[in-house]
LOZAGU-514210 format. One line per field, with one value per residue (C-alpha): x, y, z; residue in one letter. Coordinates in nm, 2 decimals, always signed. Layout:
c1 <- c(X:...) $
c2 <- c(Y:...) $
c3 <- c(Z:...) $
type <- c(A:...) $
//
This chain:
c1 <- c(-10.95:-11.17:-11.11:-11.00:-11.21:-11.17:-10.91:-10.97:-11.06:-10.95:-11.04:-10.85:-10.91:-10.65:-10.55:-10.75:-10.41:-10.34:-10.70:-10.64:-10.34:-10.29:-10.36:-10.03:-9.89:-10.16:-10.03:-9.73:-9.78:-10.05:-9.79:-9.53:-9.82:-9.94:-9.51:-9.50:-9.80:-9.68:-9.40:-9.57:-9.75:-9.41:-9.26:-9.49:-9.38:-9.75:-9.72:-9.88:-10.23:-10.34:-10.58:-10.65:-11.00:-11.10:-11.04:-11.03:-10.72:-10.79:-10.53:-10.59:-10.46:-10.53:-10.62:-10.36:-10.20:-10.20:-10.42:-10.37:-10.02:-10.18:-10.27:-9.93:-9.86:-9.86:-10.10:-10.39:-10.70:-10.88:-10.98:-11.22:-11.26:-11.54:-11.75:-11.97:-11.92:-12.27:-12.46:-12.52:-12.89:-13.14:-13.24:-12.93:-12.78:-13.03:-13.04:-12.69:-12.65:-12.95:-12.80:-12.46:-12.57:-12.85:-12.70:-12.45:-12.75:-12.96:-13.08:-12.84:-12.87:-12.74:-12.68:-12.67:-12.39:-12.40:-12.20:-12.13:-11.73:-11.61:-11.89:-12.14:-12.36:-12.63:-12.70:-12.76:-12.93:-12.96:-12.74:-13.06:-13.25:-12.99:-13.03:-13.35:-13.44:-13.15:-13.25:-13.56:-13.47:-13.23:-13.47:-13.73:-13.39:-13.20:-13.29:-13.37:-13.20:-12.89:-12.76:-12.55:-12.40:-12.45:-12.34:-12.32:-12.26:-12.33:-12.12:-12.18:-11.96:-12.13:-11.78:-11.88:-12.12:-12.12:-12.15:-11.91:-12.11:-11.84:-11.72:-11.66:-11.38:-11.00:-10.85:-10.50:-10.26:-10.30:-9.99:-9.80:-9.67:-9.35:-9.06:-9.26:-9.08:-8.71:-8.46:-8.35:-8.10:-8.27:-8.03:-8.13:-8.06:-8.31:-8.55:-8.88:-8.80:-8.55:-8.81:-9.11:-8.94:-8.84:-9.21:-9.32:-9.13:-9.19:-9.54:-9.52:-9.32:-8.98:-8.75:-8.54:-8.21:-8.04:-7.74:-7.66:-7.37:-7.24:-7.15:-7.28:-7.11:-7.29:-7.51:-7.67:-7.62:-7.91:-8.12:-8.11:-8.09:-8.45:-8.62:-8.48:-8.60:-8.95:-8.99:-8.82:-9.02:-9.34:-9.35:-9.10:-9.28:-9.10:-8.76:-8.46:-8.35:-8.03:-7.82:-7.50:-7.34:-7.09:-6.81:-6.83:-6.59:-6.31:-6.52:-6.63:-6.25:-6.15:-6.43:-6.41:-6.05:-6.02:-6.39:-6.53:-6.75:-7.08:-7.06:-7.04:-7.40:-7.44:-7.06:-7.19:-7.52:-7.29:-7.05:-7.35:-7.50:-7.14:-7.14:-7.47:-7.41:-7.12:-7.30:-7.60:-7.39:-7.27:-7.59:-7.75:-8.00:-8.15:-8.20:-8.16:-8.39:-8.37:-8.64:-8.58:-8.84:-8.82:-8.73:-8.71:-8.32:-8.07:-7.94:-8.30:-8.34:-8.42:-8.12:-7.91:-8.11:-8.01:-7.65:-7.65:-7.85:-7.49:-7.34:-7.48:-7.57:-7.82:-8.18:-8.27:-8.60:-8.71:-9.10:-9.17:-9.06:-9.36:-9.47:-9.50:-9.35:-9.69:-9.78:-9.42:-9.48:-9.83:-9.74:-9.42:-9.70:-9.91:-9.61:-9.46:-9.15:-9.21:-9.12:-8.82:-8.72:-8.83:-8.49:-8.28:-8.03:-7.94:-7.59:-7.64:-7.67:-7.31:-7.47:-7.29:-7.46:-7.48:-7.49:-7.53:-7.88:-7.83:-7.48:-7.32:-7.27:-6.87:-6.79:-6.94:-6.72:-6.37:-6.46:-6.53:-6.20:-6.01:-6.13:-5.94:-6.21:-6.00:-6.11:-6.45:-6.41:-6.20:-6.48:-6.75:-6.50:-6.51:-6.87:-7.08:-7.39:-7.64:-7.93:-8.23:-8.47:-8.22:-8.15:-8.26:-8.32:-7.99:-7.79:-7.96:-7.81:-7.46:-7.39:-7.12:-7.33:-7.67:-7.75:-8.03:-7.98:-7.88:-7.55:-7.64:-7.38:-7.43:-7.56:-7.88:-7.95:-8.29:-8.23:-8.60:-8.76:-8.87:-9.25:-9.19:-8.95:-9.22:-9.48:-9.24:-8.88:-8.62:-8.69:-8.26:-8.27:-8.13:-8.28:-8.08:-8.22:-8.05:-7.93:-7.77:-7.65:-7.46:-7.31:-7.22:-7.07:-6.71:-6.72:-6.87:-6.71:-6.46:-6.44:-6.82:-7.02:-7.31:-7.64:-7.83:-8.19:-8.43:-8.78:-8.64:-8.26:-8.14:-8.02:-7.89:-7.70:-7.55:-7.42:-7.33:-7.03:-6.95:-6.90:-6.72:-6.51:-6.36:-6.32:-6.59:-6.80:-7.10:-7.43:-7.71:-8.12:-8.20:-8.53:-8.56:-8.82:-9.06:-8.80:-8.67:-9.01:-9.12:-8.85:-8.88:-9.30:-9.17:-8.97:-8.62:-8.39) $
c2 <- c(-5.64:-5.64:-5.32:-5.32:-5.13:-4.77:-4.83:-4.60:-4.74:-4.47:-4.49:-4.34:-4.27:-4.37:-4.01:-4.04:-4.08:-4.38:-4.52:-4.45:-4.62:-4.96:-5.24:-5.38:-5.00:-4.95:-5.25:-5.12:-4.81:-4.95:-5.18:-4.85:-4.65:-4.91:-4.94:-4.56:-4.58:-4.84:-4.64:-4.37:-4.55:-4.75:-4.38:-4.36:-4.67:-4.82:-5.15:-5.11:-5.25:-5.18:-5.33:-5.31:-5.37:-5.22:-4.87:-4.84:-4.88:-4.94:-4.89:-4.98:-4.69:-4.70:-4.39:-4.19:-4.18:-3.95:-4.01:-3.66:-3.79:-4.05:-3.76:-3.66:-3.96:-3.89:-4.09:-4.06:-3.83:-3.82:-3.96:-4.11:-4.19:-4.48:-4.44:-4.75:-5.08:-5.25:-5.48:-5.34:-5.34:-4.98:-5.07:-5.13:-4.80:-4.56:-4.72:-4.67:-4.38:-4.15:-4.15:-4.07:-3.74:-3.64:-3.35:-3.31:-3.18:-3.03:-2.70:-2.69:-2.80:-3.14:-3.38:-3.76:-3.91:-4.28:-4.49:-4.86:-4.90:-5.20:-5.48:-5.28:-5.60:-5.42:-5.68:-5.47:-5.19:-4.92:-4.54:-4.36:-4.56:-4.51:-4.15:-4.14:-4.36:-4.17:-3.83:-3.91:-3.98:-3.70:-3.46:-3.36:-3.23:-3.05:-2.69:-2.84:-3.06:-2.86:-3.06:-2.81:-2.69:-2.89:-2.75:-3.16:-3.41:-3.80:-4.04:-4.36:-4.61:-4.93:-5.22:-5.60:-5.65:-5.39:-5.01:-4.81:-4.47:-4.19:-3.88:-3.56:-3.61:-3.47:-3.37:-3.53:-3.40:-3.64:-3.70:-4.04:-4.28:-4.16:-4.34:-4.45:-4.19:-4.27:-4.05:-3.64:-3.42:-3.08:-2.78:-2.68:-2.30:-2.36:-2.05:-2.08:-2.12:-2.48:-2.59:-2.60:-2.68:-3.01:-3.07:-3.06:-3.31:-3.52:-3.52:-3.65:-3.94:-3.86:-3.96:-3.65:-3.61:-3.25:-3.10:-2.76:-2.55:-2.38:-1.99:-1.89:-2.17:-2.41:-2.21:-2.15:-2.52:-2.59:-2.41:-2.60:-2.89:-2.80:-2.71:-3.07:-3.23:-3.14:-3.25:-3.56:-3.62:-3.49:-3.59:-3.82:-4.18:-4.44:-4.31:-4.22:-3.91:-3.76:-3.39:-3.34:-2.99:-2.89:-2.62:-2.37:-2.11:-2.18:-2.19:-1.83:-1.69:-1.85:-1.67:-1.36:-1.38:-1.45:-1.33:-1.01:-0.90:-0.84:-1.19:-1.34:-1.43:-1.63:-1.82:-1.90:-2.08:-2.30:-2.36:-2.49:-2.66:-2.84:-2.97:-3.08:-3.27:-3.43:-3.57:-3.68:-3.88:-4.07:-4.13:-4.22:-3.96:-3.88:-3.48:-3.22:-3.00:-2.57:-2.30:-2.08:-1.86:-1.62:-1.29:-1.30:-1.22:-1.10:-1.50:-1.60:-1.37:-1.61:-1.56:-1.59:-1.88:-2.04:-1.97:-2.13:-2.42:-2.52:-2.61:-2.91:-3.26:-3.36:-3.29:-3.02:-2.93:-2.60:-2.69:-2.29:-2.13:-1.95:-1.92:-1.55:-1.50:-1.49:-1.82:-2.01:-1.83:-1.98:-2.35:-2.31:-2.23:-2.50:-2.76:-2.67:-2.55:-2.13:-2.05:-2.24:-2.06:-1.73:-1.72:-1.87:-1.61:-1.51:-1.61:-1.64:-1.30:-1.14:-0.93:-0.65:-0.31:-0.40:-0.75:-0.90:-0.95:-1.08:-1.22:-1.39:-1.73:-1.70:-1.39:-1.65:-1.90:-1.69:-1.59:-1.89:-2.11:-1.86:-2.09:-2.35:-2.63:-2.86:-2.63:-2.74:-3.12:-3.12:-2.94:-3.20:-3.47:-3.35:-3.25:-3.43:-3.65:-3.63:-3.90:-3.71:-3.91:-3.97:-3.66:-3.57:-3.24:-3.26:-3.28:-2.95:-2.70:-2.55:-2.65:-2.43:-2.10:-2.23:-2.08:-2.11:-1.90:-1.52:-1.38:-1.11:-0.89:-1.02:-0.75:-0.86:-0.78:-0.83:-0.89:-0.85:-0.53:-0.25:-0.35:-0.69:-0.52:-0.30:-0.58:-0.78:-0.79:-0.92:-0.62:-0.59:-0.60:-0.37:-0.35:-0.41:-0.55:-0.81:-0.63:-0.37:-0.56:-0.73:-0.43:-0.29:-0.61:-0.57:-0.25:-0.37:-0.37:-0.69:-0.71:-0.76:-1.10:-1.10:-1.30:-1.27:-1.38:-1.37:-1.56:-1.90:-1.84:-1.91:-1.57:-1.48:-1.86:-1.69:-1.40:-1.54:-1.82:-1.52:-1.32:-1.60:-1.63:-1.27:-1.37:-1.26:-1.35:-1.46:-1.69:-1.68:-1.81:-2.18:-2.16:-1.81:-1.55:-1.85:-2.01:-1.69:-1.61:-1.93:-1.92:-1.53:-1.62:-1.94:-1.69:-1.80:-1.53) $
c3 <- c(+2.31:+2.58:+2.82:+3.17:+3.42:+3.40:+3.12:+2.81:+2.48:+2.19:+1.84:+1.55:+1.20:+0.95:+0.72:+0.38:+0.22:+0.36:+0.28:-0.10:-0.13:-0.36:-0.09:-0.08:-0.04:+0.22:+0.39:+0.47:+0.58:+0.85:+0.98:+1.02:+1.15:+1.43:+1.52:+1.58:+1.77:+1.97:+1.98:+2.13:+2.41:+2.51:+2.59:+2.83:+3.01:+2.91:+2.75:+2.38:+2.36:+1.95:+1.78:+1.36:+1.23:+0.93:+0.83:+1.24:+1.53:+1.86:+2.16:+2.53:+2.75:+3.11:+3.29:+3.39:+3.03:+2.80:+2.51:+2.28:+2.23:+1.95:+1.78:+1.73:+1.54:+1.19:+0.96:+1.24:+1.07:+1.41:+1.73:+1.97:+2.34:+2.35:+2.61:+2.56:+2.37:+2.35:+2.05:+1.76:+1.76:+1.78:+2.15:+2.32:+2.13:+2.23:+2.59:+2.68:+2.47:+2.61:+2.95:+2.87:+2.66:+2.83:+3.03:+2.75:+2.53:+2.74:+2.65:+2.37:+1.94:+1.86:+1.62:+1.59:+1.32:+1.31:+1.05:+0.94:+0.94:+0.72:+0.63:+0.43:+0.30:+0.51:+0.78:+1.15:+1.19:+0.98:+1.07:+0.99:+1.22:+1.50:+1.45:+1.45:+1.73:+1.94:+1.85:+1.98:+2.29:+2.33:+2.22:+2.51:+2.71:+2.44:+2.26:+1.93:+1.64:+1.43:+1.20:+1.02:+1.29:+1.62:+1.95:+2.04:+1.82:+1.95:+1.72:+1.67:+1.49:+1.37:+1.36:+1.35:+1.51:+1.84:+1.85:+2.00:+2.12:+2.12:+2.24:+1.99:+1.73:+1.82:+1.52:+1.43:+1.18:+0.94:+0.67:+0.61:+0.92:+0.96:+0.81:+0.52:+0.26:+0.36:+0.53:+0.51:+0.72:+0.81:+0.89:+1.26:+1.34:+1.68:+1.52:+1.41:+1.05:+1.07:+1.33:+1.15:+0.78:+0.96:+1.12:+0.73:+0.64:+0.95:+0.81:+0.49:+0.61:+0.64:+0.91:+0.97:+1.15:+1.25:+1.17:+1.35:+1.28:+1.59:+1.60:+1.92:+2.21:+2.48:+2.50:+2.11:+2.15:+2.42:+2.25:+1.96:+2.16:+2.33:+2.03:+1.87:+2.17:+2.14:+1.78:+1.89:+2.18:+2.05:+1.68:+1.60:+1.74:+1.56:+1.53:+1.77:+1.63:+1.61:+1.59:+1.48:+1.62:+1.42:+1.57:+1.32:+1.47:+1.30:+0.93:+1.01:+1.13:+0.79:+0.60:+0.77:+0.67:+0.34:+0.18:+0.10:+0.37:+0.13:+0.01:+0.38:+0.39:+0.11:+0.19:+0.52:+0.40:+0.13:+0.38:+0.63:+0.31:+0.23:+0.60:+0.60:+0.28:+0.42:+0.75:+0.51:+0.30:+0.62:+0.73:+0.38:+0.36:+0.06:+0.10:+0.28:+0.48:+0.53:+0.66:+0.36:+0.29:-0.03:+0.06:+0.45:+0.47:+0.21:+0.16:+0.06:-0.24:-0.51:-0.69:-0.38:-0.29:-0.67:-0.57:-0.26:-0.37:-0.58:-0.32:-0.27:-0.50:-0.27:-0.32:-0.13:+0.00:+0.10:+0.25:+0.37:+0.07:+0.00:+0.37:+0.56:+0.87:+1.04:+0.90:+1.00:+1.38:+1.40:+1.27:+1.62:+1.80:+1.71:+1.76:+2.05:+1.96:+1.98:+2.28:+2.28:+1.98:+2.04:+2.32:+2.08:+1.94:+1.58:+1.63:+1.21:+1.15:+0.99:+0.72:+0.68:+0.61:+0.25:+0.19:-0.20:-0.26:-0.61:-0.56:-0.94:-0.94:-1.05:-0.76:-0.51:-0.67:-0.65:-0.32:-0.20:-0.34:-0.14:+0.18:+0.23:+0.30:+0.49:+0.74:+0.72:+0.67:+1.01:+1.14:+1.04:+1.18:+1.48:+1.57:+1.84:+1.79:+2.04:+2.07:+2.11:+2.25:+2.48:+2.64:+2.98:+3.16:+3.31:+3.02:+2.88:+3.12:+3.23:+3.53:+3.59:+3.47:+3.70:+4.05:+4.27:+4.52:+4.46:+4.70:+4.90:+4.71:+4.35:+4.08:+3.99:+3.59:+3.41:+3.07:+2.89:+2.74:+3.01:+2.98:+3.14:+3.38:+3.48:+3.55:+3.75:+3.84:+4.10:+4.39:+4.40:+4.02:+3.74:+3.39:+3.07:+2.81:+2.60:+2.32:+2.52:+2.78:+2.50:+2.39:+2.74:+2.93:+2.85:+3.07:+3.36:+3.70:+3.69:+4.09:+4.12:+4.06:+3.85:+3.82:+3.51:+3.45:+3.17:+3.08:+3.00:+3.09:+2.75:+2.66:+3.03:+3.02:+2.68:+2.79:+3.17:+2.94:+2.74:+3.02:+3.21:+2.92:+2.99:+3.37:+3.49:+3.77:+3.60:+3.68:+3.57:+3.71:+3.59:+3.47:+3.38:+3.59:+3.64:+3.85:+3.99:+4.11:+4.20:+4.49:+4.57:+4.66:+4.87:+5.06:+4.94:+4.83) $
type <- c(X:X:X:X:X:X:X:X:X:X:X:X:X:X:X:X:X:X:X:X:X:X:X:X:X:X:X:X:X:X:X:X:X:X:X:X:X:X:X:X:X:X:X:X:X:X:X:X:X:X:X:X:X:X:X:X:X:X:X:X:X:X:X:X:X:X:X:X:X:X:X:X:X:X:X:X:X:X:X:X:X:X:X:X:X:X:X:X:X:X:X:X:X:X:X:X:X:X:X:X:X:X:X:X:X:X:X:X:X:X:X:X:X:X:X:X:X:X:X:X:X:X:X:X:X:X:X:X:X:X:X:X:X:X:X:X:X:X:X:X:X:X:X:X:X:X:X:X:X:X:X:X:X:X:X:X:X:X:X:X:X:X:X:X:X:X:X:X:X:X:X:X:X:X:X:X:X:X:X:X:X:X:X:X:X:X:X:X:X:X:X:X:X:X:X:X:X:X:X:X:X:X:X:X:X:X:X:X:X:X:X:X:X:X:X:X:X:X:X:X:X:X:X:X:X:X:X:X:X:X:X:X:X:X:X:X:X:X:X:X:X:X:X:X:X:X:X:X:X:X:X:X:X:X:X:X:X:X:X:X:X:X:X:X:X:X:X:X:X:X:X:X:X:X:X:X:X:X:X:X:X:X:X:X:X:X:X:X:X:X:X:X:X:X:X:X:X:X:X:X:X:X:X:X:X:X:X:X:X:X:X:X:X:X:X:X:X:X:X:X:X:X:X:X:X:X:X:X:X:X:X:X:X:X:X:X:X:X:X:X:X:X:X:X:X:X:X:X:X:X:X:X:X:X:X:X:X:X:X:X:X:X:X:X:X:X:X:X:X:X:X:X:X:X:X:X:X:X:X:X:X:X:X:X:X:X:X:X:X:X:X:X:X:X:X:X:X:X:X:X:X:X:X:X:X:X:X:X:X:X:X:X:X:X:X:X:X:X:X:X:X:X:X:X:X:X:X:X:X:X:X:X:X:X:X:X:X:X:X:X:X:X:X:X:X:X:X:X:X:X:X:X:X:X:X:X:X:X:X:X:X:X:X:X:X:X:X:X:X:X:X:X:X:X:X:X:X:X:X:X:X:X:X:X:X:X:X:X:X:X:X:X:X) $
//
């Protein structure tokens, strides 16, 4: 593959579990890992230039695209940019090599790595000559040698016959090429937990699809919708992706109906888990997928857990079971998907003030068979499938609830916590946090209009269709305070 001025040639490093692998096993899951990764260079309208050679996959990109994508392709250990491709002999190395790293070094500790990748019948140069020879010449400009811990590191990859001189490795995320391990349905709530329990198993090779059961309207919808974009989008190269939204409304009139209030918590996770089952049976999945962690809420008690888990036939897979809070928050960080979750309510939450913690298996039972579950199979009949990777912006607002453009006699609400109020806020605005604004809506003045904001507009778009829903006059800011003050500083009310 011979490079197109000023295109960029990237290296990547199969994950060591892919280079353990029985050949013919290893076989296939290069072929599914170069397919995601041309995958993941079609999305960005780039035709897919891959190369295989060895343990080593080379891909074309010109330069406007974005490379760190390929790292988001699970079954990639690392990558490279190549900055030069000359003969593998000593001379040629160290004379296009000095150049390139001689400011890089300069008054700082480095290191020289060079390796033979694939023929080892030790024809070429040696890697400790390269070092050598290049260190050397790198030397006179740079604070010293390190090489336990190198402020600059010069790779060098030796790959028949040439040398391609390197920048410093990106770290990937490793795992199997997606797809390789068959097919699961994770249970999407649009919180941190469902988010990153579904990443996990993205990881290890599984194609995941979403099922969310719906309690809190449109707008609990778009949320989950966002954060089951950005795993699509981001981390799911190789698949087209879809959510099922279920209506749960009328499963939760019938349970509040008919149950005991204590038991509602653990009811409302079978139900959800009978859903999910039935949707994955449709769809030929072999599992299904939850954020469970031991102990969090009153349903994930292990022994509540073990009740819930009878609801179900399917295998089911519970990937942050022993993970802390702290932990699950850091992996949203890392993936993207945290601040889209963070605005996403807990339209779950009907725990009464004591809720069973160590609920029997036969109470759950009797409480349950007083549901009638017809209720529940009309409900999975009827939900909506979205295609994922084919959502746009659009289609992830209300239309009807947006406004750009405040009215002169609209009250203005700030929905966050006083300290962000305090930093910044609409100069016209009141604040009201969420939580209270939630209890206190129903009394507002009915012959007033309102516009609601908040940091990403999730939670003010929630209660603006509740409100509206009453007969209110209810918007709310597209786009949250970023937005709002985007158009306040351009002088635009």
């Amino acid at each position: 593959m011979g490079a197109e001025p000023d295109a960029q040639l990237v290296l990547l490093r199969f994950s060591g579990e892919i280079s353990t692998k029985a050949r013919a096993t290893r076989h296939q899951f290069v072929r599914r890992l170069i397919q995601n990764l041309r995958d993941a260079i079609t999305c960005q309208g780039i035709p897919p230039r891959v190369r295989l050679t060895h343990n080593r996959i080379f891909v074309e990109l010109p330069p406007h695209a974005d490379a760190e994508a390929l790292t988001r392709v699970f079954g990639v250990q690392s990558q490279s940019l190549v900055e030069r491709v000359v003969p593998a002999e000593v001379g040629a190395i160290v004379s296009a090599a000095e150049p390139l790293f001689r400011e890089r070094v300069r008054g700082r500790r480095f290191a020289v790595r060079a390796r033979r990748v694939g023929n080892r019948d030790g024809s070429g140069p040696s890697p400790r000559d390269i070092e050598v020879e290049l260190g050397a010449a790198l030397l006179p400009a740079a604070a010293g040698v390190d090489l336990g811990n190198p402020e600059v590191t010069v790779h060098i990859e030796l790959i028949d016959g040439s040398a391609y001189v390197l920048r410093d490795r990106t770290l990937a995320h490793g795992g199997l090429p997606l797809g390789v391990e068959g097919s699961a349905l994770a249970l999407m709530s649009g919180g941190f937990d469902s988010a990153v329990a579904a990443w996990q198993l993205l990881r290890r090779g599984v194609f995941v699809d979403y099922v969310f059961c719906n309690l809190g309207g449109d707008t609990h919808r778009l949320g989950v919708l966002r954060v089951a974009k950005q795993l699509a989008d981001c981390w799911q190269h190789g698949q087209r992706p879809r959510l099922h939204s279920v209506d749960f409304g009328p499963v939760v009139d019938a349970l509040r109906e008919h149950t005991a209030k204590r038991y509602w918590q653990v009811l409302l996770k079978r139900l959800m888990l009978r859903a999910a089952e039935q949707v994955a049976l449709e769809g030929r999945c072999t599992a299904l997928v939850t954020g469970d962690s031991v102990g969090q809420v009153s349903s994930q008690t292990l022994q509540n857990m073990a009740v819930i888990s009878t609801a179900t036939s399917l295998m089911l897979l519970r990937p942050l079971v022993g993970t802390n809070k702290e932990e699950i928050v850091r992996s949203a960080q890392r993936i993207g998907t945290f601040d889209l979750s963070k605005v996403v309510g807990e339209y779950c939450d009907l725990v009464p003030r004591r809720p069973a913690t160590a609920a029997a298996a036969d109470v759950v039972l009797r409480e349950e068979a007083r549901i009638d579950l017809r209720v529940l199979e009309r409900a999975v009949a009827a939900r909506t499938t979205f295609d994922l990777r084919g959502l746009d912006e659009a289609s992830l607002a209300l239309p009807e609830l947006d406004v750009t453009r405040i009215p002169e006699d609209a009250v203005v609400v700030d929905l966050r916590p006083r300290p962000q109020f305090d930093s910044w806020h609409h100069p016209d605005a009141v604040q009201l946090d969420f939580a209270q604004a939630l209890r206190a809506w129903a009394s507002f003045d009915r012959s007033r209009s309102y516009v609601l904001y908040c940091d990403f507009g999730l939670l003010s778009a929630h209660l603006a269709e509740m409100m509206r829903k009453a007969r209110y006059q209810a918007h709310h800011v597209k786009g949250g305070t970023r937005a709002l003050r985007k158009r306040l500083e351009a002088g635009s009310h």
